[in-house]
Backbone as a chain_set.jsonl record, in Angstrom:
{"seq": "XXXXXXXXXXXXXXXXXXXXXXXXXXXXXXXXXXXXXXXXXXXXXXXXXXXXXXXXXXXXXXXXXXXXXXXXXXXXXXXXXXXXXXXXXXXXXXXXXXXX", "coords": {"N": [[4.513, 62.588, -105.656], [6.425, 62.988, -102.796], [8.125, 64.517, -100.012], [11.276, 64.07, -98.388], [11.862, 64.257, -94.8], [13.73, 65.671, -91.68], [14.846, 63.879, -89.395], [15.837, 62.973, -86.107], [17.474, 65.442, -85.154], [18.997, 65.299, -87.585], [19.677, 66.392, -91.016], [17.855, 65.602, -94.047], [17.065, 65.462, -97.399], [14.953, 65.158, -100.494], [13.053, 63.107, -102.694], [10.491, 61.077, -102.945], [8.707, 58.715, -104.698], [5.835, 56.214, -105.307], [5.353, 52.639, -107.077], [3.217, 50.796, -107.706], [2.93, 47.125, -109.037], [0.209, 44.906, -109.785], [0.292, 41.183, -108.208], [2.734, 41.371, -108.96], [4.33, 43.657, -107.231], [6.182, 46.112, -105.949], [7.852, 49.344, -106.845], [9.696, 51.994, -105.015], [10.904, 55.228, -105.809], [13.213, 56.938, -105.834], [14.296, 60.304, -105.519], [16.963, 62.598, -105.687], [18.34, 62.291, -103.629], [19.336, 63.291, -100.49], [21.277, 63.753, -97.14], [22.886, 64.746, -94.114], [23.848, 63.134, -92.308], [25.311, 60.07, -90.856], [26.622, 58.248, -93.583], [27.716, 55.746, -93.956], [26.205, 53.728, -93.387], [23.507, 52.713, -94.477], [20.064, 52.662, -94.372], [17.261, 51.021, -95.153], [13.291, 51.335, -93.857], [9.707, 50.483, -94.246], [7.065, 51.608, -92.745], [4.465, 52.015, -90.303], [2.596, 54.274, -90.201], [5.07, 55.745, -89.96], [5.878, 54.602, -87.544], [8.303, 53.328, -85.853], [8.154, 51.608, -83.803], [5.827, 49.802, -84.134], [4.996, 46.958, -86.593], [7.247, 46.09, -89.061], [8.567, 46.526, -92.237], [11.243, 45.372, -93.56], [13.768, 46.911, -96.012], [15.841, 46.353, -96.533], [19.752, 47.649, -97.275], [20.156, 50.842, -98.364], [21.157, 51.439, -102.055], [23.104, 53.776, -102.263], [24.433, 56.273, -101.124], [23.455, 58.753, -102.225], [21.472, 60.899, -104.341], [19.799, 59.523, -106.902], [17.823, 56.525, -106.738], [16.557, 53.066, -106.696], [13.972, 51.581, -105.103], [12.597, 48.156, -104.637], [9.728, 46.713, -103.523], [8.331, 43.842, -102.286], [5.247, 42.111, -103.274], [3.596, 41.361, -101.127], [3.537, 43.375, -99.594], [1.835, 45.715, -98.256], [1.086, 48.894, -99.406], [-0.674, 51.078, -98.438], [-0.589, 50.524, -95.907], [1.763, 49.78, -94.746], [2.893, 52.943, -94.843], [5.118, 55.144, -94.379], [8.029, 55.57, -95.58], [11.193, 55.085, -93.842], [13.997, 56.414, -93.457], [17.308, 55.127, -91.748], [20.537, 55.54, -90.375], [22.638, 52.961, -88.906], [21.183, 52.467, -86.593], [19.382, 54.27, -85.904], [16.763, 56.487, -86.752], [16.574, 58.749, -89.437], [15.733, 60.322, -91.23], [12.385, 60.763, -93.209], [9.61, 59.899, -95.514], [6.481, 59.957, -96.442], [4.445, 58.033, -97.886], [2.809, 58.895, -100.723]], "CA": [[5.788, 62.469, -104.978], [6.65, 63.102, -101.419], [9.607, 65.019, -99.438], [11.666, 63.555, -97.078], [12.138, 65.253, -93.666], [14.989, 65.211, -91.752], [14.46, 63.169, -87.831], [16.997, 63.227, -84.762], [18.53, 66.228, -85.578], [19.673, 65.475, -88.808], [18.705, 67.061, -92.373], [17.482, 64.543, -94.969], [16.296, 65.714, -98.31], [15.037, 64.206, -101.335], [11.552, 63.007, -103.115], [9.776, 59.803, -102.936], [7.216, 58.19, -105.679], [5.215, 54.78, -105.938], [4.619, 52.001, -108.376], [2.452, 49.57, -107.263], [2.732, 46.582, -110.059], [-0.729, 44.323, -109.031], [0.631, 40.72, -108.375], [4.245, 41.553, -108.863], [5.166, 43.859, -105.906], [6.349, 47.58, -106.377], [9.185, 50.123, -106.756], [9.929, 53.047, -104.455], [11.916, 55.383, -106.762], [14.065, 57.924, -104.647], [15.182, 61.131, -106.319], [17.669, 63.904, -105.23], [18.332, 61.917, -101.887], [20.716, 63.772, -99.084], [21.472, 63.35, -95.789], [23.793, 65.021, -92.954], [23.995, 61.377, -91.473], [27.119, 58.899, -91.598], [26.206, 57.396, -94.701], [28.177, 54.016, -93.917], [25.122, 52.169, -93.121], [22.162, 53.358, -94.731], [19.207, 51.148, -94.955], [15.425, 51.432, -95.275], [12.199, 50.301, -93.891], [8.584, 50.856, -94.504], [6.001, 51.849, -91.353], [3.297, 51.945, -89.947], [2.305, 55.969, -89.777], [6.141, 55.827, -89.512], [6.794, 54.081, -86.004], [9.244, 51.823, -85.461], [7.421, 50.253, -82.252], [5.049, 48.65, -84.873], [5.698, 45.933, -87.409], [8.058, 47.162, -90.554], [9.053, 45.858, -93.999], [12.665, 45.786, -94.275], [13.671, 47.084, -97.28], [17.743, 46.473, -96.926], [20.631, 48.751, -96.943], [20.599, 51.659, -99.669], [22.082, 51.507, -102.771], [24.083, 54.603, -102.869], [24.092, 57.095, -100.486], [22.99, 59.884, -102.126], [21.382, 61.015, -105.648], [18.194, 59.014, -107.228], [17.956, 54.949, -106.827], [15.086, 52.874, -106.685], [14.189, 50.119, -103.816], [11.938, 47.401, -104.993], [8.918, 45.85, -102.542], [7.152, 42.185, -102.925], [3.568, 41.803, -103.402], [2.374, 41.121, -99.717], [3.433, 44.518, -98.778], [0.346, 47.133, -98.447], [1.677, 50.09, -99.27], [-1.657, 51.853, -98.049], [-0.568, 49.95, -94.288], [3.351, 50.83, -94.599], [3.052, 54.382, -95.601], [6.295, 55.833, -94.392], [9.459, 55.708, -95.573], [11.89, 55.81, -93.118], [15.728, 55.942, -93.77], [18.108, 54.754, -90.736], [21.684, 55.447, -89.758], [23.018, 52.156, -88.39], [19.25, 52.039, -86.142], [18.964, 55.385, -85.793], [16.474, 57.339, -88.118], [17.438, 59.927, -89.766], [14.594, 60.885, -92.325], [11.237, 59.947, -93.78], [8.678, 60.269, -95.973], [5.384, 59.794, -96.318], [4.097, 57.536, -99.501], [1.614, 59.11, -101.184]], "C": [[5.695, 63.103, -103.596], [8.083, 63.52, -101.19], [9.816, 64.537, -98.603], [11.713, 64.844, -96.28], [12.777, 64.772, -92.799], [14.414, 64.268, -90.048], [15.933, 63.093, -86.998], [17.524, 64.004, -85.042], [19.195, 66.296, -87.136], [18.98, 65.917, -90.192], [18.834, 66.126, -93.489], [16.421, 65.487, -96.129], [15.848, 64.88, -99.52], [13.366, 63.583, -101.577], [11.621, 61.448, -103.102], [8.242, 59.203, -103.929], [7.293, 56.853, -105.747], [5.089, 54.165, -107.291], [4.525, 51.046, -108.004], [2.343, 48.811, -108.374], [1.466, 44.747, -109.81], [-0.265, 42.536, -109.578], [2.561, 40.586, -108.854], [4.869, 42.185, -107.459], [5.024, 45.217, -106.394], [7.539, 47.971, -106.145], [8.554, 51.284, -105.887], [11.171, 53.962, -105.261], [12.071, 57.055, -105.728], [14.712, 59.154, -105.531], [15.506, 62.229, -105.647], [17.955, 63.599, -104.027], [19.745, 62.501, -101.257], [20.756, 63.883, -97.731], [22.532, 64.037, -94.828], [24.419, 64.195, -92.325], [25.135, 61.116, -91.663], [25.958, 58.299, -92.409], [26.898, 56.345, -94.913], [27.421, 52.845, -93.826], [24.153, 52.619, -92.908], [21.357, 52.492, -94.942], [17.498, 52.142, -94.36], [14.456, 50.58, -94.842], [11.304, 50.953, -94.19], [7.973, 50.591, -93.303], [5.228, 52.217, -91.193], [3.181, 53.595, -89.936], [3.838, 56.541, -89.321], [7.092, 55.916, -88.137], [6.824, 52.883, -85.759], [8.976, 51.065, -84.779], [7.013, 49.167, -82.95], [5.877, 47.661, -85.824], [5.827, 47.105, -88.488], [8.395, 45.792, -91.235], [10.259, 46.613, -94.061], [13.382, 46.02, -95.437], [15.207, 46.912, -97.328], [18.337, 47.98, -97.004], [20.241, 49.401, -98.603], [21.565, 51.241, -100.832], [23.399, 51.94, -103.476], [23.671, 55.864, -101.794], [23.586, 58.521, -100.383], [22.528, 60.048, -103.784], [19.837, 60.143, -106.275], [18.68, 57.45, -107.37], [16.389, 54.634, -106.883], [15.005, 51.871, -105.495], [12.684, 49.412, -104.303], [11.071, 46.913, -103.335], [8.022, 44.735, -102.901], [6.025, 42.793, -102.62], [2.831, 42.244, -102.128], [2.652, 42.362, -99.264], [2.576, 45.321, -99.155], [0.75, 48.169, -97.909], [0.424, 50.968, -98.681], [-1.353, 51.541, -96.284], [0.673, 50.878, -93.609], [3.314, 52.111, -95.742], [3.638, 55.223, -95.323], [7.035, 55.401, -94.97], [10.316, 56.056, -94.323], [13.689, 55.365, -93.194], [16.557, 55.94, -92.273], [19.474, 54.875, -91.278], [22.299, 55.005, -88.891], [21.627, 52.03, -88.049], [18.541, 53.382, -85.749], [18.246, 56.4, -87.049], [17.046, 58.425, -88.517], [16.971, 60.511, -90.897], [13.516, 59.935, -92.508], [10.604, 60.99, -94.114], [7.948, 59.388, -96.375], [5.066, 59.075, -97.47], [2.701, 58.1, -99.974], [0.886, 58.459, -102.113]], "O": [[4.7, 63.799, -103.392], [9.043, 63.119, -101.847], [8.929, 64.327, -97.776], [11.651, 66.006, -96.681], [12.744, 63.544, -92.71], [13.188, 64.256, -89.934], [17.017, 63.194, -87.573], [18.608, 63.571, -85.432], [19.77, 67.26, -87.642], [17.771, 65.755, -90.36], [19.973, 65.862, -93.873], [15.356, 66.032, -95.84], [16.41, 63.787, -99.591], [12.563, 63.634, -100.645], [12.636, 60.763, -103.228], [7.047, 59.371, -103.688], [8.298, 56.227, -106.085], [4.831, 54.754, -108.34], [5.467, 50.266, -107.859], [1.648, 49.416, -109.19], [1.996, 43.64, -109.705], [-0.319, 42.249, -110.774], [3.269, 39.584, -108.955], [5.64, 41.576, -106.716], [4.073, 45.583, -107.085], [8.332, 47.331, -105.454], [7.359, 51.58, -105.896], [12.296, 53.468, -105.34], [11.287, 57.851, -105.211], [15.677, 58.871, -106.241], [14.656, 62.882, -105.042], [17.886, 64.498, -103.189], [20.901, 62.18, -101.533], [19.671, 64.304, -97.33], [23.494, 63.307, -95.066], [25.497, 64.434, -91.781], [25.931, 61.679, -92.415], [24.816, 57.98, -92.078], [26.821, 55.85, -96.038], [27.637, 51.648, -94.014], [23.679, 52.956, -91.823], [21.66, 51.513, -95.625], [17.026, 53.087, -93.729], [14.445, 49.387, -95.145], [11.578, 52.114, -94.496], [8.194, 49.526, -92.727], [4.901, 53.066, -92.023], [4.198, 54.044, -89.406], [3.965, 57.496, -88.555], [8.078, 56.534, -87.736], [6.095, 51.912, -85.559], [9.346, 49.894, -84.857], [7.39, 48.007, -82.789], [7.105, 47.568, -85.841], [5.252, 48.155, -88.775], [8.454, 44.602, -90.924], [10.476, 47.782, -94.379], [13.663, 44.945, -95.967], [15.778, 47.417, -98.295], [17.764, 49.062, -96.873], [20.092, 48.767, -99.647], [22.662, 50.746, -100.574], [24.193, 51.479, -104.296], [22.517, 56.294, -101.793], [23.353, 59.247, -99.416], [23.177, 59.357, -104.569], [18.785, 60.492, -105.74], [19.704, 57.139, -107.979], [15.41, 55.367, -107.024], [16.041, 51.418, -105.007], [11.688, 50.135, -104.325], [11.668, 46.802, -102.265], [7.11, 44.793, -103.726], [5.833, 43.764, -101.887], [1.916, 43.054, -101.978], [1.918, 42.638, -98.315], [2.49, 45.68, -100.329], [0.859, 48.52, -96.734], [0.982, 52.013, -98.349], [-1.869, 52.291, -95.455], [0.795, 51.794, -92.795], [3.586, 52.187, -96.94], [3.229, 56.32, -95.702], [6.723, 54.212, -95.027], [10.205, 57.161, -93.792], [14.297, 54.309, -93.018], [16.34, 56.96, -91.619], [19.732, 54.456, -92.406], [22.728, 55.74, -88.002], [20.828, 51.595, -88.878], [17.377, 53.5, -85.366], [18.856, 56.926, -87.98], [17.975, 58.983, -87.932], [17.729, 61.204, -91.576], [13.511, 58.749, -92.178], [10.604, 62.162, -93.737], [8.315, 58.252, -96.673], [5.578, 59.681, -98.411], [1.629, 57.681, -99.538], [-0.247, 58.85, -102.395]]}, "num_chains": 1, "name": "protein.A"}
């Protein structure tokens, strides 16, 4: 598992674990997630060494703004490529972590 950390100023907590399922895709399973942020429009991508310049895997808006969820990823994504996490507030980050 992995800790988030907080980005622009804001404090983001909360663990991060894989499950790569070979030919299916994978889960990202989120536990104890919190945020300082507006939590009106939370959403997730996956990145490159976790910068946005590069290409990302949109992972959609959050499920719940705070507490343990999970976020599903298809197949073609290489989680060894996108190996941040990074959570956004509207387009502004506002945490990440690292996939181990």
């Amino acid at each position: 598992m992995s800790t988030f950390s907080g980005l622009e100023g804001h404090t983001t907590t909360g663990n991060v674990g894989v499950a790569v399922i070979p030919g299916v895709g994978g889960n990202l399973a989120i536990q104890n997630f919190e945020t300082s942020a507006d939590v009106s429009a939370l959403s997730a991508v996956l990145a490159i060494n976790g910068d946005l310049s590069k290409r990302t895997v949109d992972l959609g808006a959050l499920p719940q703004a705070s507490g343990s969820f999970s976020l599903p990823f298809t197949d073609d994504v290489d989680i060894s490529l996108f190996n941040v996490l990074v959570v956004r507030s509207a387009e502004t980050p506002i945490g990440e972590a690292r996939i181990a």
